[in-house]
C-alpha positions, 0 to 999 in steps of 0.5 A: 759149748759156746759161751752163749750156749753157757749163758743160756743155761745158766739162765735157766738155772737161775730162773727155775731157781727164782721160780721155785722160790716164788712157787712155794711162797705162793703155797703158803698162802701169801697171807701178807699179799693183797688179793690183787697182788696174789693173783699177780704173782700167780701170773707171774709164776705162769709167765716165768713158767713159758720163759722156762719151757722157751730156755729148755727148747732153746738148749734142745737145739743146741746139740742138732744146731751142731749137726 
């Protein structure tokens, strides 16, 4: 595996990691947010969600990038 090809894994994994951690705060309810600051931080996990789905292709390429 490449270095940039381990970089973008390891990336990954820490954005899942982030965005799992903002998901569940999002299922308590984040009472102690604003609702403006709430619906941010929804839009956030949505955009963190398309950055994931992006690595994930990105690292499906990586064995027909080989070929």
């Amino acid at each position: 595996m490449k270095p940039y090809q381990q970089r973008v894994l390891e990336e990954k994994a820490d954005l899942d990691a982030k965005l799992e951690k903002l998901l569940a705060f999002l299922e308590e309810g984040c009472l102690e947010t604003s609702k403006l600051d709430g619906l941010l931080l929804c839009w956030q996990a949505t955009v963190m969600r398309q950055y994931s789905d992006v690595l994930k292709l990105r690292i499906e390429q990586f064995g027909r990038d080989s070929k």
